[in-house]
N, C-alpha and C positions, 0 to 999 in steps of 0.2 A: 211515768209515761214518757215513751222517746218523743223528741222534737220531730217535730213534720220537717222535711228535708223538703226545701225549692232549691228546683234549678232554671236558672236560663238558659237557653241556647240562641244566640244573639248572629246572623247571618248580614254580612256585607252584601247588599241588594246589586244584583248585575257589576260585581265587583270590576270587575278586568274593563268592562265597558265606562264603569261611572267614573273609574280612575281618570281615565283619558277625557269624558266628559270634561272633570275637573279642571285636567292639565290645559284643557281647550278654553276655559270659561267657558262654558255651553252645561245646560241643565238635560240631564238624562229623563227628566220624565217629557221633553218637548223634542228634541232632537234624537234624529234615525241614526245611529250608530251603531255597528256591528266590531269587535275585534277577531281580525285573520288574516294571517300573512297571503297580501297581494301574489307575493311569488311562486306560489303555488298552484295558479290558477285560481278558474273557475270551480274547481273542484276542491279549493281548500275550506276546512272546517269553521265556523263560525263558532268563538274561543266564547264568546259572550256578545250579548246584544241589553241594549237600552231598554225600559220600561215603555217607550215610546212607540219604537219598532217591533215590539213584542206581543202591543195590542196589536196590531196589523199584522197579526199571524206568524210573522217571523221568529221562530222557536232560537234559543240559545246556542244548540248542537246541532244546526244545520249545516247547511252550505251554501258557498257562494251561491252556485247558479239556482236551489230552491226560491231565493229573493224574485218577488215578481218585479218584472222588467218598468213597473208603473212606481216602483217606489223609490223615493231621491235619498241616496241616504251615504254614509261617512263610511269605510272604511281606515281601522287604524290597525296596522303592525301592530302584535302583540310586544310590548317591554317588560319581561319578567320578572329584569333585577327594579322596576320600579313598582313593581306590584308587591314585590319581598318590601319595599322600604315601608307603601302606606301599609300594609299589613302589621308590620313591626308598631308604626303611630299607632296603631286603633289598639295594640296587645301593651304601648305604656300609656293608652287612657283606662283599659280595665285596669293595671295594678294600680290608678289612683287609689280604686275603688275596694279592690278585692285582691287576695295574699296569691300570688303562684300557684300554691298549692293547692287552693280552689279554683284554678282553671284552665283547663282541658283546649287547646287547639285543633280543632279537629280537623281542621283543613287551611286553607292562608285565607279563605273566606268565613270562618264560622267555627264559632267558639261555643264551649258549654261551661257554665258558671256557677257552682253553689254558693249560694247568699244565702241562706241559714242562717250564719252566725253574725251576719252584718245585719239583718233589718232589725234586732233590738239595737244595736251598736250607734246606728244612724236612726234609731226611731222613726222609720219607715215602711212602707206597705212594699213587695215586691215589685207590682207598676210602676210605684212612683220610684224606686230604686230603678230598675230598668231604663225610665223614660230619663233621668239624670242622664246614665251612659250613654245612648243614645245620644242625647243634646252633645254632649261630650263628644262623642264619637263625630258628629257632624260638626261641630263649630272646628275641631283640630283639624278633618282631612276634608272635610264637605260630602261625605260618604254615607248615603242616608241607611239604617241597618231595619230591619224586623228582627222581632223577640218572642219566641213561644217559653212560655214560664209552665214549671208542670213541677208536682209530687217527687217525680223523680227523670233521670233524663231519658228516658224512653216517651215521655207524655210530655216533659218539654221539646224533644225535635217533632214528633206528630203537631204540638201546636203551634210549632214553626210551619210548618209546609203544610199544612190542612187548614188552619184556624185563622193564624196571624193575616197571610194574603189577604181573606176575605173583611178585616176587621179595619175600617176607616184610621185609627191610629197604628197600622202594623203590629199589633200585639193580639197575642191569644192565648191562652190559657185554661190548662186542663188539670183535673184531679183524676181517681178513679170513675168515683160516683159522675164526673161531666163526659167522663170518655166512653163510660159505658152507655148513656142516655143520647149522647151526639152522633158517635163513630163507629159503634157497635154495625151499623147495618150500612157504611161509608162504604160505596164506590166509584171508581174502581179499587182494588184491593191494591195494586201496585201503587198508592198513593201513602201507603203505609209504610215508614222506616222500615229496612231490612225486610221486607217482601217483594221481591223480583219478578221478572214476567215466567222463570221458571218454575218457581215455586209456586206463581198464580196459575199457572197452569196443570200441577200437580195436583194443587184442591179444587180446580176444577174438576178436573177428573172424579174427586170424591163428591164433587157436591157441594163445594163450597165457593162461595162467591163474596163472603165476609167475615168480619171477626168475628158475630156474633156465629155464626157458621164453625167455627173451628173451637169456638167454647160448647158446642153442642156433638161434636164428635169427640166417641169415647177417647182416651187419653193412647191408648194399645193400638189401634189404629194409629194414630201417628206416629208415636214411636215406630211404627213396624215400616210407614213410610219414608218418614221423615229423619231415623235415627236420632241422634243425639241433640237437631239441631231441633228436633220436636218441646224439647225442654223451655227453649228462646220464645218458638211460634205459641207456645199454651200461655207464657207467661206476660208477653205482650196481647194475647186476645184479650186477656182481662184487665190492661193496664197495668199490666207488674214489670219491675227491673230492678232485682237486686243490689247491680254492678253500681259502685260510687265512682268517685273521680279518682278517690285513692285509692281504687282497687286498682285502674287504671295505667295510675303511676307506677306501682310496685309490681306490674306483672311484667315478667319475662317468660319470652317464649322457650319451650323444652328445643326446639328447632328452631335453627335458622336457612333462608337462604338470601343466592342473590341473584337477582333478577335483570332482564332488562326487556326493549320489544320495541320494537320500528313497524308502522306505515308508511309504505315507501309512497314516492312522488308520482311515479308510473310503475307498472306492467316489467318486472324483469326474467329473466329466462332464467333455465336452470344456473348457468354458469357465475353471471353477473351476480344470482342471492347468495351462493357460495360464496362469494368475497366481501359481499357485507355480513356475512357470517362469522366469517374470519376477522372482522374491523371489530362485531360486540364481543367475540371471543377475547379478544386482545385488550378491549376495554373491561372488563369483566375481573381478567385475569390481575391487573391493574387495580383494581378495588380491593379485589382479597390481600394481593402482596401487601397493600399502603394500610388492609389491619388487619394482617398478618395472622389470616384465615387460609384455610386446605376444605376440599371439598371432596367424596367420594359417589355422588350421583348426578348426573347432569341429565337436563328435558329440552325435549325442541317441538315448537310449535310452529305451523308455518298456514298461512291462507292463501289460499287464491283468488286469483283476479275475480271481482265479479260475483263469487259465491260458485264459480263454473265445476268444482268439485267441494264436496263434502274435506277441512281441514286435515291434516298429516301432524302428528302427534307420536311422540318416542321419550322414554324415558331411558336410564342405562345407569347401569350401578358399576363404578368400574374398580380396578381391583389396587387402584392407589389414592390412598389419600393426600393428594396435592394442589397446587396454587401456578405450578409446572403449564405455561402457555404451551409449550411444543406437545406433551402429554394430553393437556386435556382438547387439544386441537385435534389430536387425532384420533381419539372418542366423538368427538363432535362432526370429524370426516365420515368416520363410520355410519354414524345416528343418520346422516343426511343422507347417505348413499342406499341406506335401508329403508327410509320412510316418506320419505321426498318422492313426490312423480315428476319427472323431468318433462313432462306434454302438455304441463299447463303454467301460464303465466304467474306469478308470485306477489302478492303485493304486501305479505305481515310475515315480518319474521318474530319470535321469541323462544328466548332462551334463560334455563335457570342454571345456579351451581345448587343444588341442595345437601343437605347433610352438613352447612356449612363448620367447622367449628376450629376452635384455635388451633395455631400452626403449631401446638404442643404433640399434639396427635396424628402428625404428618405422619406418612406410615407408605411404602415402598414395598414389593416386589424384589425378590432374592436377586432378580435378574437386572434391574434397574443400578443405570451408572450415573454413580452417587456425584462423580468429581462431575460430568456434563450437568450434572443438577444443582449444583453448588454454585457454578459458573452462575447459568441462568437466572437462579435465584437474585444472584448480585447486580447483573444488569436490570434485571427486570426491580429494582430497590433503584439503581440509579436514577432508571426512567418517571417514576415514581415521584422520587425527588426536583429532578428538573421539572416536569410537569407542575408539584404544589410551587417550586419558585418561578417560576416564567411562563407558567401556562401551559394548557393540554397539547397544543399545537408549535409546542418550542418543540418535539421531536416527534415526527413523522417517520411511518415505514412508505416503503415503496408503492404499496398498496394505496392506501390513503389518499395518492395522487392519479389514482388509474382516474377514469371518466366517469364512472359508473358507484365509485365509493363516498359514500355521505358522512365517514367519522369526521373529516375536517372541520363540514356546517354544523355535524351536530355537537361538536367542543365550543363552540360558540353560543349555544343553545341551554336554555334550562325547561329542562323536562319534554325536551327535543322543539321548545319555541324559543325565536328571536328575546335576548336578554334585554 
């Protein structure tokens, strides 16, 4: 008979906010603290909020100006590269405990952990294995965590975000037999790992308002909805997940791309998004050269102010496979001039390289000149190089300095927030 497989999934509580708490001596469950860059306005996004200010309605993913005008509370600049470092403390209190190999980073907030082979090792129960780390976890960084422990990690994140909240010691815990009996008729349904408001709206449509709901529609119906991803939604209504942590580890994707996408600060006109267009092209391009990736389909995605039109959306399959900035610029001049409305203001740009794959399969057009491509390749390898030695902003194009261009701020940024 196989061993029953626990996992934890162990989440830093109001990470980004309890950090700064921390850094403050100030306790996140008594002080109103929000993390979001001031400079931004009224209109910048609230990165994380305190347990404190969270009773008092203030959600995580809001915004400034949401905060009611009656409540005292802290604003703190986001510091990214100090949330990378407690992250890194809290990933060498779990290897006290448990090998690499059983633990899955899922985010710089929240980990998944099998302890299987450790609670005979430690002659421990999973709680009390838990509540160790935890102590751990807060006497190193002062960072207090919840832990949802489950059969497997589909029923340890559900008793993260369902269970653990409502349970006086931050912990909760699910098997099959407790998920079917608790959660089965749980809502709303968007409270459920990997269930969306789109897909909540999709079983609406059929009739469905719950898990138990979706274990009672024939299997062929989903599929004929759902596709492939019918497979996931049947196996979580019942509490199932296959997937280990080592399956995790060892998969590679058949495809790769590479991505990027800005919220801009205000409202830009056609002209102005065009040139931050050309700033993530140029950074983009820069990524593929430095690992020495070619790409032969590029996507553009763009929003508008407001919601005032329905999104502009272009994919293009172009007929070289390259890594070539002047080339795939001028694919991406095209895409914009076809899909873009110039009569409404702009405020989300994105853009991918897809089909990414190594520059072994770089591949050219009878009519494409080789020695102008050769050039290019070498400076764009230069730029590349000075960049990892002195930084993203040791070399600037012309553009970069216009009024209206944000690569400068955002080389200074991780994940487009203040470092």
């Amino acid at each position: 008979m196989m061993e029953e497989k626990i996992y934890l999934c162990i989440d830093l509580k109001s990470f980004y906010a309890s950090v700064e708490c921390v850094e403050r001596g100030l306790d996140p469950f008594e002080i109103n603290l929000v993390v979001a860059d001031p400079d931004r306005g009224d209109g910048a996004i609230t990165l994380a909020a305190t347990p404190a200010i969270k009773k008092l309605g203030v959600p995580s993913r809001g915004r400034i100006y949401e905060i009611p005008n009656d409540i005292e509370y802290i604003i703190a600049p986001p510091r990214m590269h100090l949330y990378m470092e407690y992250s890194a403390k809290v990933y060498e209190v779990f290897l006290k405990y448990i090998s690499s190999e059983d633990i899955h980073m899922y985010s710089i907030d929240e980990a998944f952990l099998d302890v299987t082979p450790y609670l005979a090792l430690y002659k421990t129960t999973p709680k009390e294995l838990a509540q160790r780390i935890v102590y751990d976890v807060y006497n190193t960084t002062g960072i207090t965590a919840t832990v949802g422990i489950g059969t497997n990690l589909f029923l340890a994140k559900v008793a993260l975000d369902i269970t653990a909240k409502h349970a006086p010691d931050n912990m909760g815990f699910l098997d099959e037999a407790i998920f079917r009996q608790k959660l089965w008729h749980h809502q709303p349904i968007t409270d459920v790992w990997m269930i969306g408001s789109g897909t909540a709206k999709h079983l609406a449509k059929l009739g469905i308002i719950d898990l138990w709901g979706v274990t009672r529609m024939p299997e062929g119906i989903l599929y004929k909805e759902f596709g492939v991803n019918a497979e996931i939604l049947i196996d979580h209504a019942w509490g199932k997940e296959p997937v280990e942590i080592s399956d995790i580890k060892s998969y590679r994707p058949k495809s790769n791309s590479v991505s990027n996408s800005q919220i801009l600060f205000e409202d830009y006109n056609y002209k102005d998004a065009y040139l931050i267009l050309k700033e993530m092209v140029d950074t983009n391009v820069l990524n593929l050269t430095e690992k020495h990736l070619v790409t032969d389909r590029i996507s553009l995605y763009i929003g508008y102010s407001k919601d005032r039109r329905k999104p502009s959306r272009g994919t293009c399959k172009i007929t070289n496979r390259t890594n070539s900035y002047r080339i795939l610029m001028e694919e991406f001049h095209l895409l914009y001039k076809r899909i873009v409305d110039p009569n409404y203001p702009i405020r989300q740009i994105a853009l991918s390289f897809g089909n990414v794959r190594d520059e072994i399969y770089e591949q050219y057009d009878l009519f494409a000149d080789m020695e102008k491509i050769e050039k290019e390749r070498k400076l764009q390898q230069t730029l590349v190089n000075i960049r990892n030695k002195y930084g993203k902003n040791a070399v600037l194009k012309g553009m970069n300095y216009l009024p209206k261009g944000t690569a400068r701020y955002r080389n200074m940024t991780i994940g487009g927030h203040k470092a």
